[in-house]
Structures are given as C-alpha cells and as structure tokens.
C-alpha positions in Angstrom: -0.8 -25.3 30.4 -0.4 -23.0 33.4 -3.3 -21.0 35.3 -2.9 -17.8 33.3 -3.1 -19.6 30.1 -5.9 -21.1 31.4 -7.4 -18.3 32.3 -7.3 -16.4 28.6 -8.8 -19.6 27.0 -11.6 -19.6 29.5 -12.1 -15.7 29.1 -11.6 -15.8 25.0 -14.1 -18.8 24.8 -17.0 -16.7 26.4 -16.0 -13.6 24.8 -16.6 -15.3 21.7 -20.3 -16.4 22.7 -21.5 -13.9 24.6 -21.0 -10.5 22.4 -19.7 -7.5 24.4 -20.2 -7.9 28.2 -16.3 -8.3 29.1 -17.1 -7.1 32.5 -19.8 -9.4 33.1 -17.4 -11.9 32.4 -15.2 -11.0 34.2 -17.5 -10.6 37.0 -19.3 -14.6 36.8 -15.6 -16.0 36.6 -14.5 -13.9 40.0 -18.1 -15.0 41.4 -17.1 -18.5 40.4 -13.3 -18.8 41.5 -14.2 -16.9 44.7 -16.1 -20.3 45.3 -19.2 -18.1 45.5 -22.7 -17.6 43.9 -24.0 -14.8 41.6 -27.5 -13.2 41.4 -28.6 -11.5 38.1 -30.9 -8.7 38.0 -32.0 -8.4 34.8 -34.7 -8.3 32.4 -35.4 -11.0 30.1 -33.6 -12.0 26.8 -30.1 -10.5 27.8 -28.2 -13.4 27.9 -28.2 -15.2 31.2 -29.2 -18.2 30.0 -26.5 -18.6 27.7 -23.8 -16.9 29.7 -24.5 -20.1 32.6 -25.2 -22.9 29.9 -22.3 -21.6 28.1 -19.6 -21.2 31.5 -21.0 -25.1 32.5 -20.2 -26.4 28.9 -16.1 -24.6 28.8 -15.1 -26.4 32.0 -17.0 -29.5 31.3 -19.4 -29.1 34.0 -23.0 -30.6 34.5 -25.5 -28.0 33.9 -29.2 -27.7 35.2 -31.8 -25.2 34.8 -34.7 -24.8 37.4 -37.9 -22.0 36.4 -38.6 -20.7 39.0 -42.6 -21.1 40.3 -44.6 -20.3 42.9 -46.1 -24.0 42.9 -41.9 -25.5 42.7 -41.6 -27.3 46.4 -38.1 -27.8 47.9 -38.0 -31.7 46.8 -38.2 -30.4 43.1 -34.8 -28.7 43.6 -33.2 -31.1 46.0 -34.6 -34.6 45.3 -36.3 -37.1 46.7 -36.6 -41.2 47.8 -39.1 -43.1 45.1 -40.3 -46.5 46.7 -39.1 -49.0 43.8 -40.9 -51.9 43.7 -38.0 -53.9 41.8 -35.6 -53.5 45.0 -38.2 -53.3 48.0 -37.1 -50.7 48.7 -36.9 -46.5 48.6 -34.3 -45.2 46.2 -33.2 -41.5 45.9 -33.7 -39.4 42.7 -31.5 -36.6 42.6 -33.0 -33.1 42.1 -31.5 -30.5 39.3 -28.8 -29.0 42.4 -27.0 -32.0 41.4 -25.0 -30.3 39.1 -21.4 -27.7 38.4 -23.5 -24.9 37.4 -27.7 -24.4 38.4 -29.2 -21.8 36.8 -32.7 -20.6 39.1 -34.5 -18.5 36.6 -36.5 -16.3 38.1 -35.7 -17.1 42.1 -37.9 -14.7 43.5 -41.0 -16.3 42.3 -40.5 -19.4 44.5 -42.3 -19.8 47.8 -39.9 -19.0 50.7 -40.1 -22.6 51.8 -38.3 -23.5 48.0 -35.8 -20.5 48.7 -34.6 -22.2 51.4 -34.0 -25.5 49.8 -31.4 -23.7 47.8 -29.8 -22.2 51.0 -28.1 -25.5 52.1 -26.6 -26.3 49.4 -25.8 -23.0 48.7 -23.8 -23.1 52.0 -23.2 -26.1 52.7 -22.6 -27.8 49.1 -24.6 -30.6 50.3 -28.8 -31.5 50.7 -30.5 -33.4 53.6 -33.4 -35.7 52.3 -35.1 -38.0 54.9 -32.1 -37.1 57.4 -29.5 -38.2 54.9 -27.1 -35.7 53.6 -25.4 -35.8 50.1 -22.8 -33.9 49.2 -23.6 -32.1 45.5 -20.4 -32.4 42.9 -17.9 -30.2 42.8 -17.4 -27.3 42.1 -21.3 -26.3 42.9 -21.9 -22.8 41.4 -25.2 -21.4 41.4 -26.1 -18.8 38.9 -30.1 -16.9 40.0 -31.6 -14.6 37.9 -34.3 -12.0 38.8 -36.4 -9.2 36.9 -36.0 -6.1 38.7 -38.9 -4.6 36.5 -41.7 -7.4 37.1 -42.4 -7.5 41.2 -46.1 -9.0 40.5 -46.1 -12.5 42.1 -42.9 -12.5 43.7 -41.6 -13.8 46.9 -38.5 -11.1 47.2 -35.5 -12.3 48.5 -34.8 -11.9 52.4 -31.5 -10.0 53.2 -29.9 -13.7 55.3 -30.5 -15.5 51.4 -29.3 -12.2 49.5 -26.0 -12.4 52.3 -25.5 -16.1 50.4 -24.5 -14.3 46.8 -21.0 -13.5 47.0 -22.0 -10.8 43.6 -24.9 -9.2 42.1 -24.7 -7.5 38.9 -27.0 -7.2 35.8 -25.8 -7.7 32.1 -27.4 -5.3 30.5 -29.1 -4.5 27.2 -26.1 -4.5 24.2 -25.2 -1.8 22.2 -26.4 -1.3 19.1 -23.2 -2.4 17.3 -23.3 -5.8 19.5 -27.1 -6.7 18.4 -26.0 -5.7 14.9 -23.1 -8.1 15.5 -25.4 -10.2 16.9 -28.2 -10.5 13.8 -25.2 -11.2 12.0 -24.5 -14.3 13.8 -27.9 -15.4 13.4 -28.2 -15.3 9.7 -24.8 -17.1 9.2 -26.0 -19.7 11.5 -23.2 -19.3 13.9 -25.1 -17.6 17.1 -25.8 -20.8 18.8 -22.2 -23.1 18.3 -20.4 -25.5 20.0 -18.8 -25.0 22.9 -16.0 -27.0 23.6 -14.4 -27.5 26.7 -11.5 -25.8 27.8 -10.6 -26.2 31.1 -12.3 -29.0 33.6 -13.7 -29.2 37.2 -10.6 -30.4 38.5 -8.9 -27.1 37.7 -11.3 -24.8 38.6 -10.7 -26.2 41.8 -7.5 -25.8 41.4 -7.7 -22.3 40.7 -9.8 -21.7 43.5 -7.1 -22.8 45.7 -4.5 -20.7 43.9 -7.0 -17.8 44.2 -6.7 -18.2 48.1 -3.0 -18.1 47.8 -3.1 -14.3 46.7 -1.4 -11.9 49.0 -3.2 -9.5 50.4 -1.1 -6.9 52.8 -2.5 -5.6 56.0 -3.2 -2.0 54.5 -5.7 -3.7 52.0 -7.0 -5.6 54.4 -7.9 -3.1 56.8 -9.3 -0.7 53.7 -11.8 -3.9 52.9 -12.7 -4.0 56.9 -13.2 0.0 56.5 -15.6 0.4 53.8 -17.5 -2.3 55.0 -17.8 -0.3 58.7 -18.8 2.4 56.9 -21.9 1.0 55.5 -22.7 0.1 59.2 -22.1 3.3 60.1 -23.9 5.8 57.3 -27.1 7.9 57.7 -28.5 6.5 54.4 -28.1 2.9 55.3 -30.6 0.9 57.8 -28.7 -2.2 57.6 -25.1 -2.6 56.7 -22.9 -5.2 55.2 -22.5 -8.6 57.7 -18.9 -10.5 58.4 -20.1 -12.5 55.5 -19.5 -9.9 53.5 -16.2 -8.8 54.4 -14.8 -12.3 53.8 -16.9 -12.3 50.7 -14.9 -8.9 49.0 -11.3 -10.3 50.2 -12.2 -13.7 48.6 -13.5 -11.5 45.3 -10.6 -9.4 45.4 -8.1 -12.6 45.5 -10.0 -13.9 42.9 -10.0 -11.1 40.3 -6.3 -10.4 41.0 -5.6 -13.6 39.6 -8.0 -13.6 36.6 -6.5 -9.9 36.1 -2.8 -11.4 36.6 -3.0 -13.8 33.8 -5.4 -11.0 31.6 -2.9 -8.1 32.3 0.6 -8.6 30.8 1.4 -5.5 32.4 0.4 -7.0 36.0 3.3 -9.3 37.5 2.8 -9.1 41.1 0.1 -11.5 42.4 -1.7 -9.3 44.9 -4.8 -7.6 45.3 -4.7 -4.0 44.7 -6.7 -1.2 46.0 -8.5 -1.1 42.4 -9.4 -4.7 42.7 -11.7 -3.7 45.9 -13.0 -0.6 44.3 -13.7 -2.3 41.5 -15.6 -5.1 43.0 -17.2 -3.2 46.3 -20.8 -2.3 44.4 -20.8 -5.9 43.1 -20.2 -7.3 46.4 -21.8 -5.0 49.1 -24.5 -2.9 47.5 -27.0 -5.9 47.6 -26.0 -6.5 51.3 -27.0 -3.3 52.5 -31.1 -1.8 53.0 -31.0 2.0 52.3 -32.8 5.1 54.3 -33.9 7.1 51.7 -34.7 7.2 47.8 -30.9 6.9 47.2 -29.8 3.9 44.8 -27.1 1.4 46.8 -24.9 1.9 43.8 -24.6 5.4 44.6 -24.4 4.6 48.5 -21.4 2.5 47.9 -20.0 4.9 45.1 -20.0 8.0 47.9 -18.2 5.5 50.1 -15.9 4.4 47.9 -14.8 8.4 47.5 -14.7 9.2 51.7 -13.1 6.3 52.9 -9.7 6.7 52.8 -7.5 4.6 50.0 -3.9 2.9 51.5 
C-alpha cells in the first residue's frame, strides 16, 4: 500500500467516527504529519476527546489523557523515580507524555510551572527527571484542548507556549443533520465502535519524511515569508508571528499538499500551492499574533490574506 492509499484509509476511518468535521480532519492529520501539535478551542462535548482517542487507536498509537488542574504538578505529566525497596534502589515511573498521542484537557487550567513540563517534550520529544533525559516514543503528538467561553480559574497560555502549537482551530458545534445522524448512531448502538488500526507509527514517520520532501518554489516561499512580515508590520497587531512560525506554515503547507495529493485525484503535482497557505495561514498564524484593537485575529489574518500579494 502506497502513501496516498494510506492516506484515504486514515481520512475514511475518522470520517466514519467523527460525523461531519472533514476540515477538522483534515486539519489534526496536517497538525500531525507536519510533526507538530494542535490546540483546540472549544467548548465542551464536541468531540475532542474522541477525535484524539480515535487518531491514537487508527495508527496503533499509545494514547493518554491528562485533565487538566490547577493542583496537576509537572511530575504528574512527566514522571517520576519511586524508591523500590525490592531493588534498593530508585526506579522511574513514567508519566502519561509517554505516549503517540496526549490529550491535555483543559491546558489552561494548570499552574504555569505544569505548562512548562509539557514545553520540553513538546520541543524537544524528550523529559528530564533528576538530570536524566528520556526520549518519549515516537511519533509524540500532543492534542490540548481549551474552553474559550469559561476563563474563571485559568492560567492562559503565554504567547512562547502558544508559539509551540504548529495549529489552532476549534471543531465546532454539528449541524443539525449531523446530531440527527448522530442520535441515530446511538440508538443502533454503533456511536462508540471499534476502531481498527490502519496505518502504524512507523509510517506516519514515514509520511512525515515524505511530507518534507514536497517542493515548494521560491515564489511560495517568499509569499509564506510575506504574510508573515505583514503581521509584524500591521497597525492592528502588537505582536507578530515569530521565525517559528514561518517554518511552522511551510511545514503545514508540505504537509497538506500531500494529504490533499493522495485526496484530490484531480491534484498530480506534489507541491504546495498558493491555496495550500491561504488555506492554512488563520490556522497557523492567527494564534501567534496579540491584536491592537477589538478586531478578531481571524479577521486580521483574513485582511492579510486579501493585501498581500498572491505569486
């Protein structure tokens, strides 16, 4: 089985668990080829849950859950060394990051000390307990969730750990014809099934290297660098997008040009397209940047997207 038809099983098998969000599919599998993270601003019940349980279960994947909590300290994430009596000795217990796929429900309601237990690994793919680094498995994708609605409690995220998500999007409520759809499921007994693996670690690895591989021509190129200037560069924006996220929209662009190769029988060329960028450049930059004004960032970047010039 080649990439592409790789690719259709993997987008088919979450299509048919998680009822009409093809984009944010689409979206989580760029996040994830792109060797990135994603953050999910949404309110509870959509389907978050499922949508990372799910992804961690199709390419046979280890998946852990933390909540969130104001009383969570770093070593509950990361792990810690246990004396055990049996050996004389101290022995390390791993923490939940020890997985493919961690889900942080609810990220902004740890301390900023826990936040920054998660920034290592985030980074780095690996933890340091005790001076002793350990690499996490891989591929390490992490999957945070937030309510944009509920801000009572919270420890909001500071812009160098929002930098870290290569995406941010939201899933959003279903239409009506989805929750019917979905009540349906639920009387026939078929809303929670099994999920059987499709593709493994090994090649989603693989098709993160393949990803990287995808051409991108100096006139794309230098559009990505552009709109990303501009955000520096705008009256309505205090803080503009970093390096980070330059690299972060190329990488996002290779990777949905591939998922959108082997989706797209009309697509042949394997390149990222203008579209690609304009597609992706609220998912990727509008959480990067701290507007002026009362103006949303999704309506920042949108305005961009229309000045800057497209090759």
């Amino acid at each position: 089985m080649d990439s592409g038809e790789k690719i259709r099983e993997l987008v088919k098998a979450l299509q048919r668990i998680i009822v009409g969000k093809d984009e944010a599919i689409l979206l989580i599998l760029t996040a994830l080829v792109a060797g990135g993270h994603a953050l999910l601003e949404d309110v509870p019940g959509v389907g978050k849950t499922l949508l990372a349980k799910s992804l961690a279960a199709l390419i046979a994947g280890k998946f852990q859950r933390v909540q969130c909590t104001p009383d969570l300290l770093p070593t509950d994430i990361t792990g810690t060394n246990i004396w055990n009596p049996q050996t004389g000795a101290f022995q390390f217990m791993p923490g939940p990051v020890f997985a493919h796929v961690l889900l942080a429900d609810e990220i902004n309601r740890a301390t900023p000390r826990t936040q920054s237990a998660l920034l290592e690994v985030m980074e780095e793919n690996q933890v340091t307990v005790d001076g002793v680094s350990r690499p996490v498995p891989s591929p390490f994708f992490t999957i945070a969730t937030q309510n944009p609605v509920e801000y009572q409690g919270t420890f909001p995220l500071p812009e160098a750990q929002l930098d870290r998500f290569t995406l941010s999007f939201s899933l959003g409520y279903p239409s009506a014809a989805e929750e019917l759809q979905m009540l349906q499921r639920q009387r026939e007994g078929t809303l929670q099934q099994e999920v059987t693996p499709c593709i493994t670690t090994e090649e989603v690895l693989q098709l993160r290297q393949r990803s990287r591989e995808v051409e991108v021509s100096q006139a794309v190129a230098a559009y990505i660098v552009n709109l990303v200037r501009a955000t520096r560069e705008d009256n309505e924006i205090n803080l503009g997008v970093s390096p980070r996220g330059t690299v972060a929209l190329q990488r996002s662009a290779q990777a949905l040009a591939l998922l959108r190769s082997a989706l797209d029988p009309q697509r042949q060329s394997l390149y990222v397209l203008p579209d690609d960028v304009k597609f992706l450049a609220p998912y990727v930059l509008g959480h990067r940047i701290i507007p002026s004004g009362r103006r949303s960032r999704r309506a920042i970047i949108d305005r961009l997207l229309h000045t800057v010039p497209v090759p």
